[in-house]
C-alpha positions in Angstrom: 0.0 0.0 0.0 1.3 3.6 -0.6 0.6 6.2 1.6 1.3 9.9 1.5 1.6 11.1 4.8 1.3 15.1 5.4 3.5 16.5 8.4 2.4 19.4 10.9 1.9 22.2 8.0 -0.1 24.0 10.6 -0.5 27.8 11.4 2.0 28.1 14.6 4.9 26.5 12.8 6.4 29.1 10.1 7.7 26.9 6.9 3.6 25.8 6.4 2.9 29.8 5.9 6.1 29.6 2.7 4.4 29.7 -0.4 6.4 26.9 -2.3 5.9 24.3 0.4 2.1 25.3 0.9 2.1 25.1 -3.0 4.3 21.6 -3.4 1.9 20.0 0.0 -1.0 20.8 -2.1 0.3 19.5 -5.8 1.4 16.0 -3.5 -2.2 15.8 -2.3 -3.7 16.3 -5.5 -1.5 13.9 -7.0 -1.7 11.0 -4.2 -5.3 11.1 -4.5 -5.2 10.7 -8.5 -2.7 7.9 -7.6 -4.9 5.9 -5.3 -2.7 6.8 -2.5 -3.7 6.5 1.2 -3.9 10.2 2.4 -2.4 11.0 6.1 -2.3 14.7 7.3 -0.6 14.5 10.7 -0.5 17.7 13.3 1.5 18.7 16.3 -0.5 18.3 19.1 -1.8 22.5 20.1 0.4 23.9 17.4 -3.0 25.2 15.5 -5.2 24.5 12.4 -3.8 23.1 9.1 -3.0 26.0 6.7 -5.8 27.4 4.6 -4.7 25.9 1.3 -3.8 22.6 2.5 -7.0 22.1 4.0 -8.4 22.8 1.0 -6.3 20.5 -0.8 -7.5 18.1 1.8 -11.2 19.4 1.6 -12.2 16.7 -1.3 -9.6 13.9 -0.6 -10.6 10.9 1.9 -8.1 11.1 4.3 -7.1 10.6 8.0 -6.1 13.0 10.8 -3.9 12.1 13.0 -2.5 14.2 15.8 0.7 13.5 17.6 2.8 14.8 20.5 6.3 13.9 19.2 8.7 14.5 16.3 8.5 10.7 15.6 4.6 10.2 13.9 5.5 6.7 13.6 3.6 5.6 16.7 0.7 7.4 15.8 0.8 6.2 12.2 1.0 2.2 13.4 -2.4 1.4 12.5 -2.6 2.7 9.3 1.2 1.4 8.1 2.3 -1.7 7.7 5.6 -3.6 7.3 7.1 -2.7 3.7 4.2 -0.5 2.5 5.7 2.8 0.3 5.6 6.1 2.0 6.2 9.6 0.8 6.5 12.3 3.1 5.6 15.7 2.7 5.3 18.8 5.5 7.6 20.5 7.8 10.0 20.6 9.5 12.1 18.7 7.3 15.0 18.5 10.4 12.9 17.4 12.9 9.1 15.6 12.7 9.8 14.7 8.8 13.3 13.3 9.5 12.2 11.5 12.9 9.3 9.9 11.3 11.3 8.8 7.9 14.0 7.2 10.5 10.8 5.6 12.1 9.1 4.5 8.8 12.4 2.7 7.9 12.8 1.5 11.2 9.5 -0.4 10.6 11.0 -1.9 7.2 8.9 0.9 5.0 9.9 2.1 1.8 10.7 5.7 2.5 10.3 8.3 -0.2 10.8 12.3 1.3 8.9 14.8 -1.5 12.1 17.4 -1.3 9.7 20.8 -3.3 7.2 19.9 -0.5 9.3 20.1 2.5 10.1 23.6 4.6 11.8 24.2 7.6 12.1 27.3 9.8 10.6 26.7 13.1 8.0 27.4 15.5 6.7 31.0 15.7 6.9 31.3 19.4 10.4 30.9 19.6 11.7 31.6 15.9 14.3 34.1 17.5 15.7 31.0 19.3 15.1 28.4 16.3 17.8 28.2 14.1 18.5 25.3 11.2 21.0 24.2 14.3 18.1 22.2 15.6 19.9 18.6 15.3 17.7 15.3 14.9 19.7 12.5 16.9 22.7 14.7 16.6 22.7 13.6 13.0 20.9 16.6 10.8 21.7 20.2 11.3 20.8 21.8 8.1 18.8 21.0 4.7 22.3 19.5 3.0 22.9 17.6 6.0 19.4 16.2 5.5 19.8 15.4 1.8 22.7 13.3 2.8 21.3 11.9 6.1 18.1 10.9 3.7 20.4 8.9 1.8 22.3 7.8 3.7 19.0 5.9 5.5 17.8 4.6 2.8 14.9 7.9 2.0 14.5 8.5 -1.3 15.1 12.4 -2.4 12.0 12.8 -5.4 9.7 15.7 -6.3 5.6 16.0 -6.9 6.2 15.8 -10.1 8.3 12.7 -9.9 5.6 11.5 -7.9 3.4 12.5 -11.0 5.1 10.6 -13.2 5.7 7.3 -11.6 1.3 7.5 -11.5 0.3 3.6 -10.9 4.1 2.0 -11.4 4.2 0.4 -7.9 7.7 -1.1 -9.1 9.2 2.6 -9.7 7.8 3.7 -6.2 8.8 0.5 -4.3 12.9 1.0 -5.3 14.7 1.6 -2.0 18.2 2.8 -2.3 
């Protein structure tokens, strides 16, 4: 099964609010629902709504909301993944809950795909003045390059929406790990 799982693009977080992630979230959705895919938008537990134009994305899409109180969504996601389904992850930020869920999704023995034009990261608006790209995941990723690499490194594959476009129905294409 192929899932595209959406990751905390809510109003209290500041990459959701950039219009090329808001812009590449919304293309994903659009396409995973042409595709068949299972739709997942996860949220931060008390970090706010969805953004506007993701929820309207979402508006005609069967999907599933899911909210979580860690970085990791993989705990909350264990009911709707199983062992060695395909998933491609959208959302922000890309250092923190989309990197610790990826490294829980492979954990699990998923195939792992990371939607790089639909990813942001900038932090929390709360504390932005505090939030720098120095936030560290494990102590392995500290900035967008380092994340590219740490991706690969893990076995995530780097792809874009309209990658995604393209593969449509080839469950073969989407299913190559590494």
């Amino acid at each position: 099964m192929h899932h595209l799982i959406v990751i905390d693009m809510q109003c209290d977080f500041i990459a959701p609010h950039l219009p090329h992630v808001q812009a590449g979230v919304s293309k994903a959705i659009k396409v995973a629902a042409s595709m068949g895919m299972n739709v997942i938008n996860v949220s931060y537990y008390n970090c706010g709504e969805t953004v506007s134009r993701v929820t309207r994305a979402l508006e005609n899409v069967d999907h599933t909301e899911i909210v979580k109180n860690d970085d990791d969504a993989t705990p909350w996601l264990g009911e709707y993944i199983n062992l060695r389904d395909t998933c491609v992850l959208c959302g922000v930020n890309v250092t923190a809950c989309v990197a610790e869920t990826a490294y829980g999704l492979i954990r699990m023995g998923c195939n792992v795909h990371v939607l790089q034009d639909a990813c942001g990261e900038a932090g929390h608006l709360e504390n932005h003045e505090k939030h720098t790209h120095e936030r560290l995941l494990s102590g392995l990723i500290s900035d967008w390059e380092s994340a590219i690499e740490w991706f690969g490194e893990n076995k995530a594959i780097l792809m874009t929406v309209d990658d995604l476009a393209i593969i449509n129905q080839d469950e073969d294409r989407l299913r190559i790990v590494g």
